[in-house]
C-alpha positions in Angstrom: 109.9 61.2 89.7 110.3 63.7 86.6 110.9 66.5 89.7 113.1 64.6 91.7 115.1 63.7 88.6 115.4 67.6 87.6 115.9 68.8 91.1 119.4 66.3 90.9 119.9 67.9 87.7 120.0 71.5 89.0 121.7 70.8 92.2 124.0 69.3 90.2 124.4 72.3 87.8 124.5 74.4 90.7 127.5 72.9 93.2 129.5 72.6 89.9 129.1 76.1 89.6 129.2 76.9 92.8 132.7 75.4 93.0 133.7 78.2 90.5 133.3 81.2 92.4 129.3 81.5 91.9 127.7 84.3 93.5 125.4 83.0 96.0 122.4 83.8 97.7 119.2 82.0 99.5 115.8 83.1 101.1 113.8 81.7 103.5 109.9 82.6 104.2 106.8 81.5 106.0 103.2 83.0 105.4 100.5 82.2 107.9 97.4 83.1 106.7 93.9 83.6 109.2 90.1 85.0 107.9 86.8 85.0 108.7 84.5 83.1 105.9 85.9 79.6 104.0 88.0 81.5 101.7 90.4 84.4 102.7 89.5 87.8 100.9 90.6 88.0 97.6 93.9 90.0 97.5 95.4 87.3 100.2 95.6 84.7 97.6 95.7 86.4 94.3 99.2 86.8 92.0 101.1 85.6 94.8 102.8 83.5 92.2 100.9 80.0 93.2 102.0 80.1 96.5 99.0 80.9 98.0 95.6 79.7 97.6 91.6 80.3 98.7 92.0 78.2 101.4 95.5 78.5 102.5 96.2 78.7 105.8 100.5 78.7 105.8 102.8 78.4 102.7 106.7 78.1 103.2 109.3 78.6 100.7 113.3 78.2 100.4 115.0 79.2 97.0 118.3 79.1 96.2 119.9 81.1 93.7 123.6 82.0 92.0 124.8 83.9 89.2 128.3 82.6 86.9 129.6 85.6 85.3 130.7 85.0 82.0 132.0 87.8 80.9 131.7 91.5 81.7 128.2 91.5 80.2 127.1 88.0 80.1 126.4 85.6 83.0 124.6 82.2 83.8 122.2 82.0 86.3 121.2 78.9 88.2 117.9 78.6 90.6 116.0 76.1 92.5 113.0 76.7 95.1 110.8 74.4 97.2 107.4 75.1 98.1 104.5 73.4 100.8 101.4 75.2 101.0 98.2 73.7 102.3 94.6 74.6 101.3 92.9 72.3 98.9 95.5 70.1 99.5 98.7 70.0 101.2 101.9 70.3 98.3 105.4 70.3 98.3 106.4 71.1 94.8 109.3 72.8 93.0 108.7 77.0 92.9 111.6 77.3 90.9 114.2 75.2 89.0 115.6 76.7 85.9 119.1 77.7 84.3 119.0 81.1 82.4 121.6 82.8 80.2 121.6 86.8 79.8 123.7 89.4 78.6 122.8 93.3 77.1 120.0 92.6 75.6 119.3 88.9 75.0 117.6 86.4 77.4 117.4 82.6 77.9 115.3 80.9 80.1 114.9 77.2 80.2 112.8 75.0 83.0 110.7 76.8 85.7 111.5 80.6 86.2 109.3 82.9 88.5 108.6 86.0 86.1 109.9 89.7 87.3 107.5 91.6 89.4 106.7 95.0 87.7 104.6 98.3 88.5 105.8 97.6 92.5 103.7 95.1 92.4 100.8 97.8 92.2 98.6 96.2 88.9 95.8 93.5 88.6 97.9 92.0 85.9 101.0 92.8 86.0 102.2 92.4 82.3 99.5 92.5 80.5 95.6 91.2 80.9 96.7 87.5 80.0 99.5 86.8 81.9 99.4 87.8 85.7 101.3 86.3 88.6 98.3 84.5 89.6 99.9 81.3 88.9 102.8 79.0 89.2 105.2 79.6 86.5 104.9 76.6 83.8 107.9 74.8 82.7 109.4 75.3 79.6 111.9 77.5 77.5 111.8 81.4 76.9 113.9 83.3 74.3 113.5 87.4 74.6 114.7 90.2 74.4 115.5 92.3 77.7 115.8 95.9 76.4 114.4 97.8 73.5 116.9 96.7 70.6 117.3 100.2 68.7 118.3 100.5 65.1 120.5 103.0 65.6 122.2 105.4 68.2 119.6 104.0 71.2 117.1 106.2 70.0 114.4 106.3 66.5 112.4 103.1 65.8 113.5 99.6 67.5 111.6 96.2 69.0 111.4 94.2 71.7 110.4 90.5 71.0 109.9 86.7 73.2 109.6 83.5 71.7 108.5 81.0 74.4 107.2 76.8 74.6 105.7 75.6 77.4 104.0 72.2 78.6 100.9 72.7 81.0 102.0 69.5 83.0 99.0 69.7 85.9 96.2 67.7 85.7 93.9 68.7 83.7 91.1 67.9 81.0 93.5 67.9 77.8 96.7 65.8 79.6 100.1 67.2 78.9 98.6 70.4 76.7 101.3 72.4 75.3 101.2 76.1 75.1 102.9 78.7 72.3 103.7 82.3 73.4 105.2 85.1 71.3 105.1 88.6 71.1 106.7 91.4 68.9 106.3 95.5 70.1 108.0 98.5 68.0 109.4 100.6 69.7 109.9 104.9 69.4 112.0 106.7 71.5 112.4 110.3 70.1 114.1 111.1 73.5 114.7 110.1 77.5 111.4 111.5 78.3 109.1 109.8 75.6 108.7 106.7 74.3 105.4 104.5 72.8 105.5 100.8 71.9 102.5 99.2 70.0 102.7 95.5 69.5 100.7 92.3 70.5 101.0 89.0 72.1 99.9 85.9 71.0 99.1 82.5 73.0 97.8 79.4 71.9 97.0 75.7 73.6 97.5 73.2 71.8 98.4 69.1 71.6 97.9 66.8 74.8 95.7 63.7 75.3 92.0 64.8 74.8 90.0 61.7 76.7 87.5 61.8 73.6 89.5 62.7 70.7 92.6 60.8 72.2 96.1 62.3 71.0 95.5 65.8 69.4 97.8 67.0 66.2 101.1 67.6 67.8 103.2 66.9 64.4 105.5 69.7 62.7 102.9 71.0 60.4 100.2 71.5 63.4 103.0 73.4 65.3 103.3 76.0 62.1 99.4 75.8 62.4 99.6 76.9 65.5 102.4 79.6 64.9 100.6 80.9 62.4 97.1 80.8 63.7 95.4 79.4 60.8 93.1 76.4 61.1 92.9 72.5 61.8 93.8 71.3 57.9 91.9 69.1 55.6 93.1 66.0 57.4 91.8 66.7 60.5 89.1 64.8 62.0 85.4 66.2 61.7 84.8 66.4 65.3 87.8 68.2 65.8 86.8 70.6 63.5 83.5 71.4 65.2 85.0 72.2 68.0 88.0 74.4 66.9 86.4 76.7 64.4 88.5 79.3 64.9 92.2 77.6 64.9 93.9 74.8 65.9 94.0 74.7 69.2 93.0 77.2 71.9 93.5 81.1 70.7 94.3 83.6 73.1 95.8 87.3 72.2 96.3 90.8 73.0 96.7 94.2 71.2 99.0 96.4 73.6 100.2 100.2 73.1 102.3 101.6 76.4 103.7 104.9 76.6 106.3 106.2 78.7 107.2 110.0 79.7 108.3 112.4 81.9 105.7 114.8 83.4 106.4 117.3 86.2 109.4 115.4 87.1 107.0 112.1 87.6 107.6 109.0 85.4 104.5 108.3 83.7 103.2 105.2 81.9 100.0 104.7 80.0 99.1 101.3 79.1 96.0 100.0 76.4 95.7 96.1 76.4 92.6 94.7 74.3 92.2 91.4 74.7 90.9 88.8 71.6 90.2 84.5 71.3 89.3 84.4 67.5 88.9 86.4 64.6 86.3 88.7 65.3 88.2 90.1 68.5 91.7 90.0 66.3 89.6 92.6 64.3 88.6 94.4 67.4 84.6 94.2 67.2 84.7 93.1 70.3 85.9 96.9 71.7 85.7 98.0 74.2 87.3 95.5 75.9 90.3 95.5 77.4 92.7 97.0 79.8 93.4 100.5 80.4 95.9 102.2 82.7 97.7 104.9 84.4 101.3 103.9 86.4 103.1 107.3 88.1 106.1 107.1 90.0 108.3 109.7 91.7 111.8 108.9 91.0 113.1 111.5 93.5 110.5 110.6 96.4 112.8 110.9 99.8 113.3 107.9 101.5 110.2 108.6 103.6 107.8 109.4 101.6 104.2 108.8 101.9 103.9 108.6 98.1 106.1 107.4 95.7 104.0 104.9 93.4 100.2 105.2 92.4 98.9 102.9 89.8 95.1 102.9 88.2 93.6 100.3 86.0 89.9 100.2 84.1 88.9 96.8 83.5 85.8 95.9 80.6 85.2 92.4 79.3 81.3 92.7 78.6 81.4 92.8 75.3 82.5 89.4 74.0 81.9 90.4 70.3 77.9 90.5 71.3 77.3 92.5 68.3 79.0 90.6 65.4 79.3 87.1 66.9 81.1 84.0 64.8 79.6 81.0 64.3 80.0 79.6 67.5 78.5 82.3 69.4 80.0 85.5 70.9 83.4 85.1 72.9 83.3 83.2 76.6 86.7 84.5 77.9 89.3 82.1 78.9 86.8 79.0 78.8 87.2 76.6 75.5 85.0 73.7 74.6 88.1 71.4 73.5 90.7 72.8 76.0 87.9 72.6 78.8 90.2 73.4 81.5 90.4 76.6 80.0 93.3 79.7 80.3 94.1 78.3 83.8 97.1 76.3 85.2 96.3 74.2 88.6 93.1 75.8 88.8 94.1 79.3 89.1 93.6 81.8 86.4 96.8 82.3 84.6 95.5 86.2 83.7 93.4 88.6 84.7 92.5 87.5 88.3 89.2 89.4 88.4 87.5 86.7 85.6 86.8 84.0 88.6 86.5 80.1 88.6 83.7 78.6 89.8 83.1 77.0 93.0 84.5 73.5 91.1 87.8 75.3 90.4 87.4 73.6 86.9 85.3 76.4 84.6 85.6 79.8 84.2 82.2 80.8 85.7 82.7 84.7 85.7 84.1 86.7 82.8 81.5 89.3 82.3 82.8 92.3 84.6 83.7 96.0 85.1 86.5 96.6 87.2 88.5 99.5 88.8 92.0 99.4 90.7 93.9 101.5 92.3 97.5 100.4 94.1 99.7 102.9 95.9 103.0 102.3 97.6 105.1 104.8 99.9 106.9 104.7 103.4 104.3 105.1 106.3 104.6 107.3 109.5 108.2 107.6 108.2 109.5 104.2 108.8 106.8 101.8 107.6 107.6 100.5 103.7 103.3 99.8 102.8 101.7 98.4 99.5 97.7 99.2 99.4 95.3 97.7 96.5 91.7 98.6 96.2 89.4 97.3 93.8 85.8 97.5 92.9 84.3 95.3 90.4 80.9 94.2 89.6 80.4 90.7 88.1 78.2 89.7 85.2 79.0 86.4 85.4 79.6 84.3 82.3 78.3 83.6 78.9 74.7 82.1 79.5 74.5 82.5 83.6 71.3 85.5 82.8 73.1 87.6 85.3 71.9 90.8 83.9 72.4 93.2 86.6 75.6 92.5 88.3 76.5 92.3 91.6 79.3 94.4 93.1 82.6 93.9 95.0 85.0 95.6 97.0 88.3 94.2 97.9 91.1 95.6 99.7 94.7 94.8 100.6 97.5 96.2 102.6 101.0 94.8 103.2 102.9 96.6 105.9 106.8 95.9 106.0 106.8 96.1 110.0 110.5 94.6 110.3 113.4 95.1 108.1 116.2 94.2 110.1 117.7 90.5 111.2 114.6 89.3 109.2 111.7 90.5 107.2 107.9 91.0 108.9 104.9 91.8 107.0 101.7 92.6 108.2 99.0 91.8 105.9 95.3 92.8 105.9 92.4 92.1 103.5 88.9 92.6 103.3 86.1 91.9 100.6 83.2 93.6 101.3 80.1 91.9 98.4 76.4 92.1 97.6 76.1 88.6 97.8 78.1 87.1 100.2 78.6 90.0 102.8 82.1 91.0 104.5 84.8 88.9 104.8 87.7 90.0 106.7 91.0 88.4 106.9 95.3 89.1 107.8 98.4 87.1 107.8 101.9 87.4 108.9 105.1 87.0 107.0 108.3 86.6 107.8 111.3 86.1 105.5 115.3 85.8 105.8 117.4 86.8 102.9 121.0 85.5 102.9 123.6 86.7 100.3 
């Protein structure tokens, strides 16, 4: 009912603005999906943005959007897009439906906005280790900034910043948990070709209906608790505090240092992410962990080259603060013993796809891994746009499983853009190739219609 109610809203929104010269446009796309074992290899369904899942077989989509301009640098944008995919179990559900305001450097997002794609869709992670597009976007409103905001003369020191408030409204163990994002970067630019930005994210989930504990703080002064990270309060019940040692409510954050320049004519970005869930990661003693990576791009590649995007990324989360643990152990990434449901949203990881579920789709059951990636992008046999991703990882499992030694993984993916005429045609392949469960090969088709 709450959908059907917004979707009027937007469509609402939408013909008004339509009816005052609104640029338009619309897409339409199919996916049909075929593999060998249960589930199709793991690149088939991971960050395709919750469209796609283990066990998906087709997934269609139509999305219609339209931009109001304002002014010569302001505009309003309006979107809206359905989605049915079957798998687990067969959904038609909103993709989209949002109304976002933007002009040089500010942007305003509320409802339920699919996030920009970046890299070429080459990383693991996208924008950082916690926040993939492995996941349907959640629903709420998003304040940031959409440049670096220089003190003066676009160059010296400036920032980039995002102030965001979500509600995590699937089902879940904690109904209707909220969740908190922010993040604040300074910025140096000492010229076009060089820039580093050091900064960090922070995430927390928080409130909702725990079916022990019934209605969690939710009041003013636990939302500054929350913004501020500090802990549950005096008044807080004794249970509650047991279980959130660390903070009111569940903790998430990242350290992050990028830097961009120009090598040999290449565009070059390297990228540090360490990723912490309580103090003693916030104080990094749970190094090494983290994410580490290489993006080069060749912004004067001719229109048929082989190579114009390669993109490496080390992944290491074995640490979990093993050596100077709190007092409720050492760390047990993206799992939480209030918020059991964990760092996920409709049981898909909402960041770094290579820490797993289990086979309950409820836990986290591996965070304990080593992981290397590799993407490249180019134009193939001079007329064939293709996206490759490679990874191999070897799992540990998660805190208490006694997997000591590992087991290794191999997945690969390539997307081949075979049409790009009347319509859109993608061939895609995927393989996994594992220690454990042996090969599993699999390949869809996709076809898409853009109309502007």
């Amino acid at each position: 009912m709450k959908q059907s109610l917004l979707s009027l809203l937007f469509f609402s929104l939408f013909f008004s603005l339509h009816a005052q010269k609104l640029d338009f446009k619309s897409q339409v796309s199919g996916t049909g999906l075929i593999y060998s074992e249960d589930n199709s290899p793991f690149w088939l369904h991971t960050n395709q943005r919750g469209r796609i899942d283990e066990t998906t077989n087709f997934s269609g989509l139509i999305s219609v959007s339209g931009i109001y301009n304002l002014s010569g640098n302001s505009n309003l944008e309006v979107g809206l897009g359905a989605l049915y995919q079957d798998g687990y179990s067969d959904k038609l559900q909103l993709d989209q439906a949002y109304v976002a305001f933007s002009n040089s450097w500010l942007g305003i997002v509320a409802g339920r906005k699919q996030r920009q794609e970046l890299y070429r869709g080459l990383s693991a992670t996208n924008q950082n280790i916690l926040w993939s597009l492995n996941a349907r976007p959640l629903p709420g409103v998003r304040f940031f900034t959409r440049r670096p905001i220089f003190f003066k003369n676009n160059r010296g020191l400036g920032f980039e910043a995002s102030y965001e408030e979500y509600l995590m409204d699937d089902e879940r163990f904690v109904e209707n948990t909220r969740l908190h994002h922010k993040s604040f970067h300074l910025i140096y630019k000492s010229s076009p070709k060089f820039q580093i930005s050091a900064g960090l994210r922070h995430f927390v989930q928080w409130g909702g209906t725990h079916p022990v504990f019934g209605d969690l703080p939710s009041d003013f002064e636990a939302y500054t608790r929350v913004v501020t990270g500090k802990g549950v309060g005096e008044d807080a019940m004794d249970e509650l505090s047991t279980e959130e040692i660390n903070g009111l409510g569940n903790h998430l954050g990242s350290y992050e240092i990028t830097i961009k320049t120009i090598l040999a004519g290449y565009n070059v970005e390297i990228i540090y992410n360490h990723l912490f869930e309580d103090g003693s990661g916030s104080l990094l003693r749970n190094t090494p962990d983290g994410r580490y990576g290489v993006f080069i791009e060749d912004p004067k590649a001719a229109k048929d080259s082989w190579f114009k995007a390669v993109m490496y990324e080390f992944y290491y989360t074995k640490n979990q603060s093993k050596n100077t643990p709190t007092t409720d152990g050492t760390d047990n990434y993206f799992n939480n013993n209030l918020y059991r449901s964990g760092w996920t949203y409709e049981n898909r990881v909402i960041g770094l796809p290579f820490i797993t579920l289990g086979p309950d789709r409820f836990r986290i059951a591996n965070n304990k891994l080593i992981a290397h990636h590799i993407g490249l992008t180019g134009m193939a046999f001079k007329k064939v746009p293709y996206r490759f991703l490679g990874s191999f990882r070897q799992n540990y499992g998660g805190k208490g499983s006694g997997n000591v030694d590992g087991y290794h993984i191999i997945s690969t993916y390539f997307d081949l853009n075979l049409l790009q005429n009347v319509v859109n045609l993608n061939l895609q392949l995927g393989a996994d190739f594992s220690e454990i469960d042996g090969p599993n090969f699999g390949a869809g088709l996709s076809i898409s219609k853009s109309i502007l």
